[in-house]
KEDODREN-264217 format. One record per residue: residue number from 1; residue in three letters; x, y, z of N, C-alpha, C, O in turn. Coordinates in pm, 1 decimal, always signed. Example, Ala and Ser with C-alpha at 12.3 -4.5 7.8 and 13.67 -1.06 7.14 Angstrom:
BEGIN
{pos:1&code:ALA&n.u:+1319.0&n.v:-569.0&n.w:+780.0&ca.u:+1230.0&ca.v:-450.0&ca.w:+780.0&c.u:+1320.0&c.v:-330.0&c.w:+780.0&o.u:+1423.6&o.v:-331.9&o.w:+846.5} .
{pos:2&code:SER&n.u:+1285.0&n.v:-225.0&n.w:+708.0&ca.u:+1367.0&ca.v:-106.0&ca.w:+714.0&c.u:+1290.0&c.v:+3.0&c.w:+787.0&o.u:+1340.9&o.v:+113.8&o.w:+803.9} .
This chain:
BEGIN
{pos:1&code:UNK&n.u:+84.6&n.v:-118.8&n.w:+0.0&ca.u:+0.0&ca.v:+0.0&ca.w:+0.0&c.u:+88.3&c.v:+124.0&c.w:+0.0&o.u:+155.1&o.v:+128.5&o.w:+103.3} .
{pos:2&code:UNK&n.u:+113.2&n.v:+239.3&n.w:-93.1&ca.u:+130.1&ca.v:+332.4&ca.w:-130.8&c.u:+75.9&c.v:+457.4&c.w:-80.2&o.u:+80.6&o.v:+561.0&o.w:-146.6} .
{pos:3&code:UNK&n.u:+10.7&n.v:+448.5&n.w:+67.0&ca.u:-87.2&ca.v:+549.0&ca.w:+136.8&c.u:-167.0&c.v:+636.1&c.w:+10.5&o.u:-215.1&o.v:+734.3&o.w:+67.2} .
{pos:4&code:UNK&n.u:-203.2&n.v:+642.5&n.w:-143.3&ca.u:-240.3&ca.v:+688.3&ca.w:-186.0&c.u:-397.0&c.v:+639.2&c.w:-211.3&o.u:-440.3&o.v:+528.2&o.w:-242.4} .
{pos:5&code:UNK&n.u:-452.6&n.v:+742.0&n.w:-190.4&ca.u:-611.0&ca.v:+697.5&ca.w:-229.8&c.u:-664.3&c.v:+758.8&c.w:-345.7&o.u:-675.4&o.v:+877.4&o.w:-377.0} .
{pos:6&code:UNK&n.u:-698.7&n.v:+640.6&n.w:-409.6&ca.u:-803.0&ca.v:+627.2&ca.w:-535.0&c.u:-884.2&c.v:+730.4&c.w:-566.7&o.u:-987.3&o.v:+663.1&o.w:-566.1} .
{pos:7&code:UNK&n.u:-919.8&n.v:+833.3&n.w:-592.5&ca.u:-1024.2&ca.v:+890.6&ca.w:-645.3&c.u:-1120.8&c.v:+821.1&c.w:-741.4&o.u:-1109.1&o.v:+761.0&o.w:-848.2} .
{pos:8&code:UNK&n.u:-1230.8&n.v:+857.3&n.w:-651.4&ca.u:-1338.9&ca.v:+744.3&ca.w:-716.7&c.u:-1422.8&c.v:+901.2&c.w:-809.4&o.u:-1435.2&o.v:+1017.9&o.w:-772.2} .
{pos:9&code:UNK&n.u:-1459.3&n.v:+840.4&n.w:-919.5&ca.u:-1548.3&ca.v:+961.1&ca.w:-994.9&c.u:-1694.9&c.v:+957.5&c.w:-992.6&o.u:-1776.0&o.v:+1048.9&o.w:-1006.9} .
{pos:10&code:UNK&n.u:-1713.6&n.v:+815.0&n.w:-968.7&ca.u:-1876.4&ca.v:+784.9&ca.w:-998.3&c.u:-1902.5&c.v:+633.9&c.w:-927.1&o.u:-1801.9&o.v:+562.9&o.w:-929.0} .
{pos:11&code:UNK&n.u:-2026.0&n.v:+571.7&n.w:-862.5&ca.u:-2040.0&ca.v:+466.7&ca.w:-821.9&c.u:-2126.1&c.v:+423.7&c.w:-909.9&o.u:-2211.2&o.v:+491.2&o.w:-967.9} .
{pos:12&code:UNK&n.u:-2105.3&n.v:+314.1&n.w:-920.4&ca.u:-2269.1&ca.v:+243.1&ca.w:-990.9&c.u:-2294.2&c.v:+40.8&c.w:-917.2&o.u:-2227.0&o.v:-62.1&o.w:-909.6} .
{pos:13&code:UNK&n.u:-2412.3&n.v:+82.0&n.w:-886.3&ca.u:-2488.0&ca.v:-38.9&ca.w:-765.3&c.u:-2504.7&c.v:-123.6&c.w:-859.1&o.u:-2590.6&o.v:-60.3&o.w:-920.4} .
{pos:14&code:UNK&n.u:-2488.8&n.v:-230.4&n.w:-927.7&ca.u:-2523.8&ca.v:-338.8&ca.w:-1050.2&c.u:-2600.7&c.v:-497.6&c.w:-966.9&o.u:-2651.1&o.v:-602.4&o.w:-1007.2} .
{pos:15&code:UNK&n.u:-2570.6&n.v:-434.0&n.w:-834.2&ca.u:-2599.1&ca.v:-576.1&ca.w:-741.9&c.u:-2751.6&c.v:-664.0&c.w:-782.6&o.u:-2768.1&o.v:-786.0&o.w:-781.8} .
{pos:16&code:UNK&n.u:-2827.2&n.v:-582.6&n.w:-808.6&ca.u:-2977.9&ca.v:-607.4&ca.w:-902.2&c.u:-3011.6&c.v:-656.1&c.w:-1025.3&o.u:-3120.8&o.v:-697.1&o.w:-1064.7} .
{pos:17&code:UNK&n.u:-2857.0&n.v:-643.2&n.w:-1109.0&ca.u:-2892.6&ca.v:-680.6&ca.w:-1234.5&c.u:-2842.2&c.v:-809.7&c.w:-1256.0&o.u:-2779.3&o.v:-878.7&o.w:-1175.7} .
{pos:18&code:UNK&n.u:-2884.4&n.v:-844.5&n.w:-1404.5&ca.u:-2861.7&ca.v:-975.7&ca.w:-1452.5&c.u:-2803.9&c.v:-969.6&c.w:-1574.4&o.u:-2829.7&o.v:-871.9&o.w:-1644.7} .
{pos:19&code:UNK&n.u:-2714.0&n.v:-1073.5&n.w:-1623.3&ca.u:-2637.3&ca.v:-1043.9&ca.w:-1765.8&c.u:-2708.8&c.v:-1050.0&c.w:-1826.2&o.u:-2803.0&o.v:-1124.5&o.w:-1799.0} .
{pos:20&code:UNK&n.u:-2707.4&n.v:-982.6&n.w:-1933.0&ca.u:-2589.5&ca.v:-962.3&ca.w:-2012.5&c.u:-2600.4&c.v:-772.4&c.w:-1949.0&o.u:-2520.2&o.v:-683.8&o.w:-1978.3} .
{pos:21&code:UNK&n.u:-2698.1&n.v:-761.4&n.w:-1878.1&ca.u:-2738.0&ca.v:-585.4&ca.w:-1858.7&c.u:-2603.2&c.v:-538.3&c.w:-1757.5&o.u:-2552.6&o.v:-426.2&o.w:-1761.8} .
{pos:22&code:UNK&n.u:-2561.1&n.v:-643.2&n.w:-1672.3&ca.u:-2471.5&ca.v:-574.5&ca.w:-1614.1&c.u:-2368.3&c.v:-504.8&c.w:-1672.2&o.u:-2347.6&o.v:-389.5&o.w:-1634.2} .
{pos:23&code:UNK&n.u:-2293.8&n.v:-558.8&n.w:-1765.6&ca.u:-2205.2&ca.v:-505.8&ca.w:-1842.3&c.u:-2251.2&c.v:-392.0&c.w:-1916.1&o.u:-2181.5&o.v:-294.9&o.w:-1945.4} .
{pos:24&code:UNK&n.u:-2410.5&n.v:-413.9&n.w:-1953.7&ca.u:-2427.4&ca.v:-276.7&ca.w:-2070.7&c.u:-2440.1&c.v:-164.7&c.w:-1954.2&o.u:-2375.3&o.v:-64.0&o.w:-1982.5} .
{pos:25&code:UNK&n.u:-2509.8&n.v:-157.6&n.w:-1826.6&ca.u:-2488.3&ca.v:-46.8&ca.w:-1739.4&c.u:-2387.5&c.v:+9.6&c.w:-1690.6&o.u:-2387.5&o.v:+129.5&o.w:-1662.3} .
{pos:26&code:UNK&n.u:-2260.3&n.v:-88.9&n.w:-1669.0&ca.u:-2087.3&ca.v:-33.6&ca.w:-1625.0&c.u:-2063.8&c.v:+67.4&c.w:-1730.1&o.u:-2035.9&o.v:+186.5&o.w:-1715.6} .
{pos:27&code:UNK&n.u:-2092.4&n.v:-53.8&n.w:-1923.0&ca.u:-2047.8&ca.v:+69.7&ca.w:-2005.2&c.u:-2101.2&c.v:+208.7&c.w:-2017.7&o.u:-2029.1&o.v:+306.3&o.w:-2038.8} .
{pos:28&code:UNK&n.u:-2204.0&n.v:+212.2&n.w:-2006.6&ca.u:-2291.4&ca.v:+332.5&ca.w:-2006.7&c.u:-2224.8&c.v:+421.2&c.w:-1917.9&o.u:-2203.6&o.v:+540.4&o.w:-1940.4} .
{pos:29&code:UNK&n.u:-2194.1&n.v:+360.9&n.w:-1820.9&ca.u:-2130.6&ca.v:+442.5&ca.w:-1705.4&c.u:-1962.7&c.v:+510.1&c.w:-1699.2&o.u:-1915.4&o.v:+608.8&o.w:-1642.7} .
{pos:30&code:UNK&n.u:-1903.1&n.v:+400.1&n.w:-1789.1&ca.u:-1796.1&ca.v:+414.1&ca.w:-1820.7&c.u:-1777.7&c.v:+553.6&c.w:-1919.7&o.u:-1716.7&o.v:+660.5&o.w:-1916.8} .
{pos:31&code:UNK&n.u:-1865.0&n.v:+484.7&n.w:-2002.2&ca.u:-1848.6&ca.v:+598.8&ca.w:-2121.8&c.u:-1907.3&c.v:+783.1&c.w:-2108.4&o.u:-1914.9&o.v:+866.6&o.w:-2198.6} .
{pos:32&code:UNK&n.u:-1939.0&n.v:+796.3&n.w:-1967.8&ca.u:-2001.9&ca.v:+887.5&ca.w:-1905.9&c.u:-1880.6&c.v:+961.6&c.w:-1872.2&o.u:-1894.2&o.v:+1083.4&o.w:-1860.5} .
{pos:33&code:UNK&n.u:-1738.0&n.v:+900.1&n.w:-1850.2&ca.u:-1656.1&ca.v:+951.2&ca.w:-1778.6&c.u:-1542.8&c.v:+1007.1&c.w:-1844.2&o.u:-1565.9&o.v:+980.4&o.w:-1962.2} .
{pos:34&code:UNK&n.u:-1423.2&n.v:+1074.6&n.w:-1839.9&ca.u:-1319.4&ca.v:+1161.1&ca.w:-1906.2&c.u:-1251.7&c.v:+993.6&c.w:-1878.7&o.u:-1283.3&o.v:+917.0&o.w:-1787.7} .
{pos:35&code:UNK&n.u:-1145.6&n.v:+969.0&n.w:-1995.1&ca.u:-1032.8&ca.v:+910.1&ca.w:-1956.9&c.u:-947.4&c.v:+911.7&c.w:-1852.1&o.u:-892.3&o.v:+1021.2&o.w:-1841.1} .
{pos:36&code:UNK&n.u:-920.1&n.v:+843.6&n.w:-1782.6&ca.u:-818.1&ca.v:+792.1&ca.w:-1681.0&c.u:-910.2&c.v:+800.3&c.w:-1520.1&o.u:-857.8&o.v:+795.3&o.w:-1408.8} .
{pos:37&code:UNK&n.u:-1079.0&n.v:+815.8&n.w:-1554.4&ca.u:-1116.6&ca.v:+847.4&ca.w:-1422.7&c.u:-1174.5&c.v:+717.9&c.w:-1398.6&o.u:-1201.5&o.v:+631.0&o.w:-1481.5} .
{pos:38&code:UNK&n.u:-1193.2&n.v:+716.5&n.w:-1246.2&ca.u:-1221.6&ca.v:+553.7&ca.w:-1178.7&c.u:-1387.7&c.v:+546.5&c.w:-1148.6&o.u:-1456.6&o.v:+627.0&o.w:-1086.1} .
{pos:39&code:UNK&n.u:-1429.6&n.v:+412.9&n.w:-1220.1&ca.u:-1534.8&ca.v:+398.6&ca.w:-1159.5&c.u:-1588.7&c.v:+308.7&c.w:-1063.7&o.u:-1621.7&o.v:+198.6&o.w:-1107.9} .
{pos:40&code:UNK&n.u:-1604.9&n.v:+330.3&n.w:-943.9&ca.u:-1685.4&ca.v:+203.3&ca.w:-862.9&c.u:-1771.7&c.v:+162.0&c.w:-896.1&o.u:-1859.9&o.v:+236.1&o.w:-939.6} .
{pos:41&code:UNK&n.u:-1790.9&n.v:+9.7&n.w:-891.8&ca.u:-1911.2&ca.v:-120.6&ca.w:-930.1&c.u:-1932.6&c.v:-213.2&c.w:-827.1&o.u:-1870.4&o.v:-319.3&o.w:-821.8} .
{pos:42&code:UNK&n.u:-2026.3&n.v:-175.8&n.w:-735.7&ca.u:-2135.8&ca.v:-261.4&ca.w:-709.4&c.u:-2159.6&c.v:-396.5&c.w:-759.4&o.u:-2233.1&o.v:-346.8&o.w:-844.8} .
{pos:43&code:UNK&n.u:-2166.3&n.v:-536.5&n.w:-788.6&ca.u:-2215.2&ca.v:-621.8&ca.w:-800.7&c.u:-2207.6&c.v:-765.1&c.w:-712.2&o.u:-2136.0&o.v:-791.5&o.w:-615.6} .
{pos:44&code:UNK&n.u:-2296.5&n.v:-838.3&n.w:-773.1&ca.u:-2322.5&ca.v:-986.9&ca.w:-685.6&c.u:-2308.8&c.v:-1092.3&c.w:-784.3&o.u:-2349.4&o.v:-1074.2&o.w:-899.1} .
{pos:45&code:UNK&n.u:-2261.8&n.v:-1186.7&n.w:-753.1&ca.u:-2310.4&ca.v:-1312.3&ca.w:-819.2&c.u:-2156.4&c.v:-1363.5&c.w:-930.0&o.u:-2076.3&o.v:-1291.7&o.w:-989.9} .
{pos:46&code:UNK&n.u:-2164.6&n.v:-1490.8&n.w:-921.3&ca.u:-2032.7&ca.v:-1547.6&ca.w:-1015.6&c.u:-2049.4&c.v:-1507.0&c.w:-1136.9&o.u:-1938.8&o.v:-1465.3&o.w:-1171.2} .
{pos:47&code:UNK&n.u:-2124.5&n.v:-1494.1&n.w:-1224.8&ca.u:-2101.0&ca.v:-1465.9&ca.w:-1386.4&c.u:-2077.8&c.v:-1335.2&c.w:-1344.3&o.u:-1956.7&o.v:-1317.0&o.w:-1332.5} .
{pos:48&code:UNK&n.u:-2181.8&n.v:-1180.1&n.w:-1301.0&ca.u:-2090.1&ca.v:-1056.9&ca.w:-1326.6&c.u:-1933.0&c.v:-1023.9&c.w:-1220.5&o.u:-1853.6&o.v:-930.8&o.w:-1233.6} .
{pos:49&code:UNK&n.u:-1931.2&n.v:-1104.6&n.w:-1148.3&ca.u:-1801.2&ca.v:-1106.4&ca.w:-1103.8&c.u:-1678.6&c.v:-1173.0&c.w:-1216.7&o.u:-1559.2&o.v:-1144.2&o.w:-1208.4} .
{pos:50&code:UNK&n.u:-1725.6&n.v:-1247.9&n.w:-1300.4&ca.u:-1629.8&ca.v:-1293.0&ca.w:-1421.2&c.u:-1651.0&c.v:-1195.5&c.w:-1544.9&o.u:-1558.6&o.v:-1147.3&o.w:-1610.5} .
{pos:51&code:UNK&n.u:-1766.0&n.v:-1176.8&n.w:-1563.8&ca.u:-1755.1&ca.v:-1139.1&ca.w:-1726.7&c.u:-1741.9&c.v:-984.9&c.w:-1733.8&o.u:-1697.8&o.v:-931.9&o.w:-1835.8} .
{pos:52&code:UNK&n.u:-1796.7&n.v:-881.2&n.w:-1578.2&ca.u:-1758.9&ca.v:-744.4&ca.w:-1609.0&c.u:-1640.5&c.v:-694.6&c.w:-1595.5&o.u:-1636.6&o.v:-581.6&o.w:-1644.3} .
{pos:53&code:UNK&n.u:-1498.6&n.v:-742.9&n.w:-1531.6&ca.u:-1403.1&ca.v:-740.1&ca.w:-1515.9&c.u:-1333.5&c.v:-773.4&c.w:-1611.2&o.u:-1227.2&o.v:-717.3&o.w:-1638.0} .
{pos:54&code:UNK&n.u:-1389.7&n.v:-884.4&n.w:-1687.0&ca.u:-1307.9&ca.v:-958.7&ca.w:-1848.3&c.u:-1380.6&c.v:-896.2&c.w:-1964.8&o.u:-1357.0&o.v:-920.6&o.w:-2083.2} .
{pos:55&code:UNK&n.u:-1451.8&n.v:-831.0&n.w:-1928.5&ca.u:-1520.5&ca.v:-759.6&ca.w:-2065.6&c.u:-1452.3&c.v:-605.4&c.w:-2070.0&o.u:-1412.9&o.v:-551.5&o.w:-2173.4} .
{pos:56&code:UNK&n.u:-1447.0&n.v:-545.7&n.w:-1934.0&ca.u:-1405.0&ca.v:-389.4&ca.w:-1905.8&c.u:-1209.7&c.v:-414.7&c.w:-1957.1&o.u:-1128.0&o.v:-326.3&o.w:-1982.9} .
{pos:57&code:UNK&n.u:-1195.1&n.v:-525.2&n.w:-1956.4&ca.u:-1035.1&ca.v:-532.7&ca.w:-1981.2&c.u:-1039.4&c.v:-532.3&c.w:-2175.0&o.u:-1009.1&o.v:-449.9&o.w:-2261.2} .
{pos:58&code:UNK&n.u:-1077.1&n.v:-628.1&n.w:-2174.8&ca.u:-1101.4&ca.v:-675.7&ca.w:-2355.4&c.u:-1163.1&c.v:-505.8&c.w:-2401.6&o.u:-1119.6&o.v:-478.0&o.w:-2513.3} .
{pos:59&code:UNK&n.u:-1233.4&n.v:-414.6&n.w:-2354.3&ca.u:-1243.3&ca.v:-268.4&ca.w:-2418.4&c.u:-1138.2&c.v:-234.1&c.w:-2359.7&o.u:-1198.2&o.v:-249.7&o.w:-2253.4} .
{pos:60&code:UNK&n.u:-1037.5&n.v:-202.0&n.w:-2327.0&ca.u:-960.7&ca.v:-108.8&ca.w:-2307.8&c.u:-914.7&c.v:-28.1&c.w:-2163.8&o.u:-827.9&o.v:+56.4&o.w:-2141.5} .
{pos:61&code:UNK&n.u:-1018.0&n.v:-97.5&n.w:-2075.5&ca.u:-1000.7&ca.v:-40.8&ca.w:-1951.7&c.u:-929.2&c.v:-125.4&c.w:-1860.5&o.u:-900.1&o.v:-241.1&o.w:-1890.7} .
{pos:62&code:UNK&n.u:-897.2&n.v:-69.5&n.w:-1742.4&ca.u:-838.8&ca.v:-104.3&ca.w:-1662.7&c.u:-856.6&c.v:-136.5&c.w:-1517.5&o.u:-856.0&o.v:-37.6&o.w:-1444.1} .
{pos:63&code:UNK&n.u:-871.7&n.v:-247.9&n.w:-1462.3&ca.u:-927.9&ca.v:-305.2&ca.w:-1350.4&c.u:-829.3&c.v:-275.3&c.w:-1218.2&o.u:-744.0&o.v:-357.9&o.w:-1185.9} .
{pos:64&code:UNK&n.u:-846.8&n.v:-158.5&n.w:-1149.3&ca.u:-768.6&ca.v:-136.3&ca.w:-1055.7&c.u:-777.0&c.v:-234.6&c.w:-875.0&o.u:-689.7&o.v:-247.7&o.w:-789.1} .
{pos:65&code:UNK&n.u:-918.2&n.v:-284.0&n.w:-880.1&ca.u:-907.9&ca.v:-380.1&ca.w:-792.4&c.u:-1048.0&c.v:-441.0&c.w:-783.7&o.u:-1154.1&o.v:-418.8&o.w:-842.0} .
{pos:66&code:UNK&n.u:-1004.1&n.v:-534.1&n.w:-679.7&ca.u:-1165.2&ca.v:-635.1&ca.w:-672.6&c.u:-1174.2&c.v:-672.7&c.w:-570.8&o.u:-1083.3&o.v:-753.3&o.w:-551.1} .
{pos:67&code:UNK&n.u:-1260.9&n.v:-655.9&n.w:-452.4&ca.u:-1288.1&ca.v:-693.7&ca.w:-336.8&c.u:-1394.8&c.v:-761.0&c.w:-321.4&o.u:-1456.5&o.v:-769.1&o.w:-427.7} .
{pos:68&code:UNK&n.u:-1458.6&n.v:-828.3&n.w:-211.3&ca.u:-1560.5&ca.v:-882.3&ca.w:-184.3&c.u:-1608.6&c.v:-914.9&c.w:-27.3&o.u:-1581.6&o.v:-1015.7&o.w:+38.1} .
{pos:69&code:UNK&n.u:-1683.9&n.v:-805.3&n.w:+10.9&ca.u:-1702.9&ca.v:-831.2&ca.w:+150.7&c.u:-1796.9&c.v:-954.4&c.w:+167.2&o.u:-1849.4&o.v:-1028.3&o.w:+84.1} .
{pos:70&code:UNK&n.u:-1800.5&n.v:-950.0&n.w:+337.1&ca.u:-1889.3&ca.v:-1074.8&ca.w:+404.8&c.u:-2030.5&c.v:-1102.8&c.w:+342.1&o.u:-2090.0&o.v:-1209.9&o.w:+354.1} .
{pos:71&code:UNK&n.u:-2081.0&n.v:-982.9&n.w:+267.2&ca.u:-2219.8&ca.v:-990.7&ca.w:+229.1&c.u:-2220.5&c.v:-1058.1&c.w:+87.6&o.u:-2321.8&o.v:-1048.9&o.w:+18.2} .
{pos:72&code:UNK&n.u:-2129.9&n.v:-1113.5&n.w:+51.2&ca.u:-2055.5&ca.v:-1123.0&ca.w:-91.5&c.u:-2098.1&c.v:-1013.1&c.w:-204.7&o.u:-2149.4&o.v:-1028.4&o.w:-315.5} .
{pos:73&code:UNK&n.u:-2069.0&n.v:-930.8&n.w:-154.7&ca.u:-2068.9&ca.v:-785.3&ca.w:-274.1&c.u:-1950.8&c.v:-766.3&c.w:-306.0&o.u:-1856.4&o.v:-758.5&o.w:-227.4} .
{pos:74&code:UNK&n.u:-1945.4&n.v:-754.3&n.w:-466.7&ca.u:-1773.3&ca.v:-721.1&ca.w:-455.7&c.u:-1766.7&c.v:-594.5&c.w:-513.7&o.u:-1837.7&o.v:-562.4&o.w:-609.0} .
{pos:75&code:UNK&n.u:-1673.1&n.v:-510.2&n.w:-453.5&ca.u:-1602.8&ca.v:-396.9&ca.w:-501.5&c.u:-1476.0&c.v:-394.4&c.w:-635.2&o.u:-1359.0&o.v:-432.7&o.w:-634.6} .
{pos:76&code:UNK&n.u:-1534.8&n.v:-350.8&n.w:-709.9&ca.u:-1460.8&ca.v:-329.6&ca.w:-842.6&c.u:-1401.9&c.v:-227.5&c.w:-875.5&o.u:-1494.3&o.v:-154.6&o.w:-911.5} .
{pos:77&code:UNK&n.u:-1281.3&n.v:-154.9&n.w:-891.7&ca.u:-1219.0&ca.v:-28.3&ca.w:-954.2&c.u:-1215.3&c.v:-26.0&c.w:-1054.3&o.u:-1130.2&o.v:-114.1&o.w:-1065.6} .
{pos:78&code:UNK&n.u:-1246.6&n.v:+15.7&n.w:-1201.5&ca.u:-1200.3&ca.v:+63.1&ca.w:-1320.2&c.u:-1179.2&c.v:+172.6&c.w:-1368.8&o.u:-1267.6&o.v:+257.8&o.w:-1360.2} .
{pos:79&code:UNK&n.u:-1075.9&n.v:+197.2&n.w:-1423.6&ca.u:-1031.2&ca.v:+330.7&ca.w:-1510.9&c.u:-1029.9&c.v:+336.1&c.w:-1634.1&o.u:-948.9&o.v:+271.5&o.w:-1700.6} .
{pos:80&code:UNK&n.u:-1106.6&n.v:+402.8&n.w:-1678.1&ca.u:-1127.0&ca.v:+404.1&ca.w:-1786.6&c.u:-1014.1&c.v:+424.7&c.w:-1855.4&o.u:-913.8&o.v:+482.5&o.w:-1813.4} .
{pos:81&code:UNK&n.u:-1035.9&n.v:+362.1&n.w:-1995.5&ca.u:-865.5&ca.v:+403.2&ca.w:-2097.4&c.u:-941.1&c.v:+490.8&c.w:-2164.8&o.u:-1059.3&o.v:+524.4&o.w:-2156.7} .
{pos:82&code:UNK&n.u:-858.1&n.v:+518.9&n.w:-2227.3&ca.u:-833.9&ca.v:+670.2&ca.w:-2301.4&c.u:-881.2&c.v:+582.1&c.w:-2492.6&o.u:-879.8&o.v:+651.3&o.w:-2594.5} .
């Protein structure tokens, strides 16, 4: 740890949705944002824990981290590429 903190630009809650929508709401969200800014993601469940992280990479972005608390929600960082 680098004591530096993340600037987050925007959150988005996906914990409700179901594929294939999860991914189209990150992008929407993504594409909302200037290059190089971070977005937090909200979600639940094994497929959008696999496919929005492997889909946000395959466009161009960049997965700065992935957490998952006790409630199994996981916390996602992405930065958008340029």
């Amino acid at each position: 740890m680098t004591g530096k903190e993340i600037a987050i630009s925007s959150v988005l809650d996906i914990t409700r949705e179901i594929c294939p929508m999860t991914f189209v709401r990150v992008r929407l969200a993504l594409d909302r944002l200037a290059p190089g800014e971070v977005l937090e993601v909200h979600l639940a469940g094994d497929e959008p824990r696999r496919n929005v992280p492997r889909t946000a990479t395959e466009q161009g972005h960049l997965v700065l981290s992935q957490t998952e608390d006790e409630a199994g929600i996981t916390r996602l960082l992405l930065r958008r590429g340029g």
